[in-house]
C-alpha positions in Angstrom: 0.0 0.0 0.0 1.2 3.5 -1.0 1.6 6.3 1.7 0.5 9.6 1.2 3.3 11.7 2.5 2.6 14.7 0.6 -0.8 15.4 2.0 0.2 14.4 6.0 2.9 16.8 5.1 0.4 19.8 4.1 -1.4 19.2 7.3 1.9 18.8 9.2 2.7 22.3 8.1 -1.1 23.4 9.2 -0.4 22.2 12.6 3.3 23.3 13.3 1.6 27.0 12.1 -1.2 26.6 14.9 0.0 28.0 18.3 -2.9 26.3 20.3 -0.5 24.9 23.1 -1.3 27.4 25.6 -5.3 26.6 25.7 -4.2 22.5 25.5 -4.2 21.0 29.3 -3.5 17.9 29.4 -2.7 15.0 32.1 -0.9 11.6 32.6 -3.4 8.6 32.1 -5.6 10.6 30.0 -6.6 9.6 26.5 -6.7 12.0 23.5 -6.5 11.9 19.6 -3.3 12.6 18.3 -2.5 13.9 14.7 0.5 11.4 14.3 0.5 11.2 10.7 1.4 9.2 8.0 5.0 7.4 9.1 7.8 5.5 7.3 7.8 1.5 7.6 6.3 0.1 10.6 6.0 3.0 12.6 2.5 3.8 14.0 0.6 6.0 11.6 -2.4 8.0 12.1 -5.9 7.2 10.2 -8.8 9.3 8.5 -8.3 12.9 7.2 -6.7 14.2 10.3 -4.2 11.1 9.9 -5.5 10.7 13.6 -5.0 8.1 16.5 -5.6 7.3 20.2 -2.9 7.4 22.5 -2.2 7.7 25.9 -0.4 10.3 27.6 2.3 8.8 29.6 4.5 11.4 31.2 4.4 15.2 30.4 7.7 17.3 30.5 5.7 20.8 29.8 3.0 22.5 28.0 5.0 21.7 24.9 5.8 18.2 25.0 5.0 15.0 26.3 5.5 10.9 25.7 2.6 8.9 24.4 1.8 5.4 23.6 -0.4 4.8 20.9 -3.2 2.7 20.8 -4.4 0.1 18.7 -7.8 -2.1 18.4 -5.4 -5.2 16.8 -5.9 -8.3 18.4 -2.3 -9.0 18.5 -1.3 -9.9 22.4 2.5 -10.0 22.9 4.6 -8.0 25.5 4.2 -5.1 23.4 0.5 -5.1 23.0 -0.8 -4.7 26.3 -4.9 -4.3 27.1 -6.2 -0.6 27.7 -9.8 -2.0 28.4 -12.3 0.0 26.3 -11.4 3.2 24.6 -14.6 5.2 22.9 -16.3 2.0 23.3 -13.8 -0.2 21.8 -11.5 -2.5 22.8 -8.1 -1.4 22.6 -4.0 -2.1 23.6 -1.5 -0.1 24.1 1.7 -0.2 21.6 4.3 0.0 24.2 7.0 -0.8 21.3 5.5 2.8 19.9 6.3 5.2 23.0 7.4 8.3 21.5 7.5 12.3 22.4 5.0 14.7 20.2 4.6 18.4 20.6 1.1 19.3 22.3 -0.1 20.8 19.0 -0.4 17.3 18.0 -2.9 16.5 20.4 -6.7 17.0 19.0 -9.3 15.9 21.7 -9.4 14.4 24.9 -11.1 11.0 24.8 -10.8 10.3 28.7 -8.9 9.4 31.6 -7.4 5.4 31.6 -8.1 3.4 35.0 -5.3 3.8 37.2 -4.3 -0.2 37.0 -4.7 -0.5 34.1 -2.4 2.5 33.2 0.2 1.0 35.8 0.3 -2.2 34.2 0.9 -0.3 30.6 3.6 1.8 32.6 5.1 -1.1 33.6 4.9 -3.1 30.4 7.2 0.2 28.8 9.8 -0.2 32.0 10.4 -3.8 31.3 10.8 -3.2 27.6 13.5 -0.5 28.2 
């Protein structure tokens, strides 16, 4: 399948120009949709128009930037797919494989906040991977 880098990198350019950051507030354990775009190989791309997907935040560092894990409604269950219970009423896991840092303009919406155990046991998952 052909990616479309030349129209996630038009709407990259649309969201580096947006300075939105200031009014963005967001928390560790919550759930938002990030604009992660379209990636190279078997990195984690966004879907849709917005080249859009779930993730998790998992540590902020300030109102710039902060790590996320993205999430996934694959059925794959390995040490780097591990459950995130029901995400806007799907089933979901967390790539822990896929932790990366955005810039807060990425993030779009908040979706919720993750149940503390369960956001443990996705914390710890990442630990043991590193």
């Amino acid at each position: 399948m052909e990616k479309e880098f030349d129209i996630w990198n038009e709407a990259k350019k649309q969201i580096n120009a947006d300075d939105v950051r200031a009014d963005v507030f967001y928390h560790t354990r919550e759930v938002w949709w990030i604009a992660l775009g379209t990636n190279i190989g078997f990195e984690q791309d966004g879907t849709g128009k917005g080249h859009q997907r779930p993730a998790i935040i998992l540590k902020g560092f300030s109102k710039s930037v902060c790590l996320i894990i993205p999430l996934t409604t694959s059925k794959k269950r390995n040490k780097y797919y591990v459950s995130a219970g029901t995400i806007d009423g799907k089933e979901a896991a967390a790539i822990v494989s896929q932790v990366r840092l955005v810039d807060t303009r990425r993030l779009v919406n908040r979706i919720g906040l993750l149940d503390h155990d369960i956001f443990e046991n996705i914390r710890k998952a990442v630990k043991d991977m590193l």
